[in-house]
C-alpha positions in Angstrom: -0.9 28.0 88.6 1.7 27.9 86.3 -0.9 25.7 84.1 -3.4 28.8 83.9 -0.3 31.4 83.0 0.8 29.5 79.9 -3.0 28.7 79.2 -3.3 32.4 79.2 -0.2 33.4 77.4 -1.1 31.1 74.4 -4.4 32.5 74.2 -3.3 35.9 74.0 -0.7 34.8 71.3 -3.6 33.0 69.6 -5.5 36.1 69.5 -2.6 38.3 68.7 -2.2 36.0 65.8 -5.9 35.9 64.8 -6.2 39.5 64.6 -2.8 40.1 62.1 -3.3 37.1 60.0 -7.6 39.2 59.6 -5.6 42.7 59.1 -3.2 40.8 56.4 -6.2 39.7 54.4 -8.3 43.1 55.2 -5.1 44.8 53.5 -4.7 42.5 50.5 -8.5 43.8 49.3 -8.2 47.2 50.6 -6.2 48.4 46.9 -9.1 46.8 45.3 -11.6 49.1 43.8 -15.5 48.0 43.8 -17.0 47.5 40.1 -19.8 49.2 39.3 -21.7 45.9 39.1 -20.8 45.5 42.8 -21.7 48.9 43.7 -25.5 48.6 42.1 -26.1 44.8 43.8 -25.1 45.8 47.3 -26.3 49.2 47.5 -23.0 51.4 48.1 -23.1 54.4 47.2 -19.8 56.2 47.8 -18.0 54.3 51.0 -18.8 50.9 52.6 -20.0 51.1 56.1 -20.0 49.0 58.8 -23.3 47.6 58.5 -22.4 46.6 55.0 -20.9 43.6 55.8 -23.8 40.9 57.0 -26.1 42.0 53.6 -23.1 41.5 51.4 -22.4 38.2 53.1 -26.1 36.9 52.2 -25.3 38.0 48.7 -22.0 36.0 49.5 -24.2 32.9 50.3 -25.9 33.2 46.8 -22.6 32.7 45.0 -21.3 29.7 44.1 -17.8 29.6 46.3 -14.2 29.9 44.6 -12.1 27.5 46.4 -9.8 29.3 47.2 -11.5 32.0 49.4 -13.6 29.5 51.5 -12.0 29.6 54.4 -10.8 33.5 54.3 -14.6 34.7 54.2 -15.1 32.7 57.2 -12.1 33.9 58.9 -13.0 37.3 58.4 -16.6 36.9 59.6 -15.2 35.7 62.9 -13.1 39.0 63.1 -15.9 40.6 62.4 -17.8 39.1 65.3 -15.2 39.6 67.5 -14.6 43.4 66.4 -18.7 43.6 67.7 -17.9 42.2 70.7 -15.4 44.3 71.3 -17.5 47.4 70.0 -20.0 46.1 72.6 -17.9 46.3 75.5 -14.3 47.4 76.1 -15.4 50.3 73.3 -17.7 51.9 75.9 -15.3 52.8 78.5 -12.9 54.0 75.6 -14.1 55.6 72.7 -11.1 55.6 70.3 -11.5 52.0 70.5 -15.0 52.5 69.2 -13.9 54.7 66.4 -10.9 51.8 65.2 -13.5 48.7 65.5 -16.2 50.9 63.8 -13.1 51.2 60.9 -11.9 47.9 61.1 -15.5 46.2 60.8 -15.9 49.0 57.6 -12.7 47.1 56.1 -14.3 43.7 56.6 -17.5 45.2 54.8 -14.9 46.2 52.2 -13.7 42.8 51.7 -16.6 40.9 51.5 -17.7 43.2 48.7 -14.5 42.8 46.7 -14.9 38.7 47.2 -18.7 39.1 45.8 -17.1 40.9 42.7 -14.8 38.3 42.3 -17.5 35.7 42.8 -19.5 37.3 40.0 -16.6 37.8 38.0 -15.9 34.0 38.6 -19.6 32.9 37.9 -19.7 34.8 34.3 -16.9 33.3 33.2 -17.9 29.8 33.8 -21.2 30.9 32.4 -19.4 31.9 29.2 -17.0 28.9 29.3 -20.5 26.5 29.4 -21.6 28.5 26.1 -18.9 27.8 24.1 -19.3 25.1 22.0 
């Protein structure tokens, strides 16, 4: 019994953890404005939506990866996924809960489009480093 509590108590820390340390990088992108560039190759119009988020991950997938954002694209994807799960279920008893994973999943969106502009970004300069003689 007492095995199961503390099981349980670390997995709720765990996932109390998990969601901060996802909010903490959704914030540090959320100042960010889109470029143009970025705007054109993913679409967006005016405001990032939701169901953004898995097109601009395949355009993701087509950039070469900066090392240092490796493993926050994949921490973010997993938030992600768990923000649908959670959309999925506990959000249809309580619809407020709908409305802040709907927002929460459009931050993610936002972050995975400010990544691809840094990936482009990244890209063209090693493209123009290359030329240089």
């Amino acid at each position: 019994m007492t095995a199961a509590f503390i099981l349980v108590c670390s997995l709720g820390l765990l996932l109390m953890f998990f969601i901060s340390y996802c909010r903490s990088l959704l914030a540090t992108s959320s100042g960010v404005p889109l470029t143009q560039e970025v705007r054109d190759v993913t679409g967006i119009a005016h405001s990032v939506s939701p169901d953004d988020f898995r097109r601009v991950i395949q355009l993701l997938h087509l950039c070469p990866e900066r090392p240092e954002e490796r493993g926050r694209v994949r921490t973010v994807s997993a938030y992600y996924g768990f923000l649908g799960l959670i959309r999925s279920t506990i959000a249809l008893a309580a619809p407020s809960v709908k409305s802040w994973a709907d927002s929460e999943r459009a931050q993610c969106s936002y972050f995975a489009a400010v990544v691809l502009g840094r990936r482009i970004a990244f890209n063209r300069d090693l493209l123009a480093q290359q030329m240089l003689p």
